[in-house]
C-alpha positions as a Markdown table, in Angstrom:
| # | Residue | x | y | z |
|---|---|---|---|---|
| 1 | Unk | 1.1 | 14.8 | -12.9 |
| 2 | Unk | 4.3 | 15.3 | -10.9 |
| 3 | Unk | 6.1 | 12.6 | -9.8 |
| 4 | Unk | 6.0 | 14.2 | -5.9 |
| 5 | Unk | 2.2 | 14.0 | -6.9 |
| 6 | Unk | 2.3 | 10.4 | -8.0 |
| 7 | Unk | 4.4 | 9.5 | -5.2 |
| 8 | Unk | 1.5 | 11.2 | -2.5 |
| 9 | Unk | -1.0 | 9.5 | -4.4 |
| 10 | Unk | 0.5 | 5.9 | -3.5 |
| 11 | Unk | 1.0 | 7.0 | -0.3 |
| 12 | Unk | -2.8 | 7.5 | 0.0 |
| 13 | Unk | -2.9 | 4.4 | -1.6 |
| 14 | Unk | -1.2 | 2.7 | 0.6 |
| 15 | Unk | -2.4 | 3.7 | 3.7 |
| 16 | Unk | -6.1 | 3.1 | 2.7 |
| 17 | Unk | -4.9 | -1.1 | 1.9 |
| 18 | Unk | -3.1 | -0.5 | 5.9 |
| 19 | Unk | -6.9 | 0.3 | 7.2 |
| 20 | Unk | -9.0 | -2.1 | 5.0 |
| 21 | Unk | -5.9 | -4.8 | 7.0 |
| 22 | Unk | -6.3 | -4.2 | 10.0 |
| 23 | Unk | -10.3 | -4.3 | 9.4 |
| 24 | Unk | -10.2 | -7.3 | 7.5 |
| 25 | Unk | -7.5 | -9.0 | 10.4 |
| 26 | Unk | -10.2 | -7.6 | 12.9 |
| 27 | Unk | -13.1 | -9.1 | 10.7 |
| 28 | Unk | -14.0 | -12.6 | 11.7 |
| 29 | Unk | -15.0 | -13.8 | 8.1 |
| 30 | Unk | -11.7 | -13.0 | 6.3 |
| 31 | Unk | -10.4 | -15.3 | 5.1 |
| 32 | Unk | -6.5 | -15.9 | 5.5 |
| 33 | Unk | -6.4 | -15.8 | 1.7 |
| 34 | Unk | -8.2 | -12.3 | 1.8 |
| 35 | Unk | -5.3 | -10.8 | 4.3 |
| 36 | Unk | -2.6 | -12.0 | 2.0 |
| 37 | Unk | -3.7 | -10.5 | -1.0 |
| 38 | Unk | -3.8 | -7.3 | 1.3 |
| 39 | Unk | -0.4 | -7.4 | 2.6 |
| 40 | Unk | 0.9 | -7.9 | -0.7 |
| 41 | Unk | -1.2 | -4.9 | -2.2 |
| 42 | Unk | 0.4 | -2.9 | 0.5 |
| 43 | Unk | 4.2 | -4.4 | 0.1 |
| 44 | Unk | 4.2 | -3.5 | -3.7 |
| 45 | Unk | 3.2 | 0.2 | -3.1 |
| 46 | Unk | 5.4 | 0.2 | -0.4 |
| 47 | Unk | 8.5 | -0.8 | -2.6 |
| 48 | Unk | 7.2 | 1.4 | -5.9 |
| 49 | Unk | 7.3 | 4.0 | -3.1 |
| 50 | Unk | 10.5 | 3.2 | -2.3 |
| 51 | Unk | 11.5 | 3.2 | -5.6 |
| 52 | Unk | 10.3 | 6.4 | -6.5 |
| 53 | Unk | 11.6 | 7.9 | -3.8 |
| 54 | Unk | 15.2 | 6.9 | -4.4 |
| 55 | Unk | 14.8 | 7.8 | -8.1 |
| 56 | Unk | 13.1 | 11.2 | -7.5 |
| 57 | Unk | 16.4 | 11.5 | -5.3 |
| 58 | Unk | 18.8 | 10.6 | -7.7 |
């Protein structure tokens, strides 16, 4: 697999954790608990994203 590959695939990645947030935030039975795992999911694609990116760059 490519690396532009890889990097699309966590960008899939990370936008499915954005929807299951904002369901889970809109969800009356998450738990607080259950949105912070979430948000950190989605902040650790984001930065090997990021990381990626700038590497794929270099």
């Amino acid at each position: 697999m490519s690396l532009q590959a890889h990097i699309g695939e966590l960008h899939a990645k990370h936008k499915a954790l954005e929807a299951a947030l904002a369901e889970a935030i809109n969800h009356p039975a998450s738990t607080d608990a259950e949105i912070t795992e979430l948000k950190r999911k989605k902040l650790r694609l984001k930065d090997e994203i990021t990381r990626l990116e700038h590497q794929h760059a270099a």
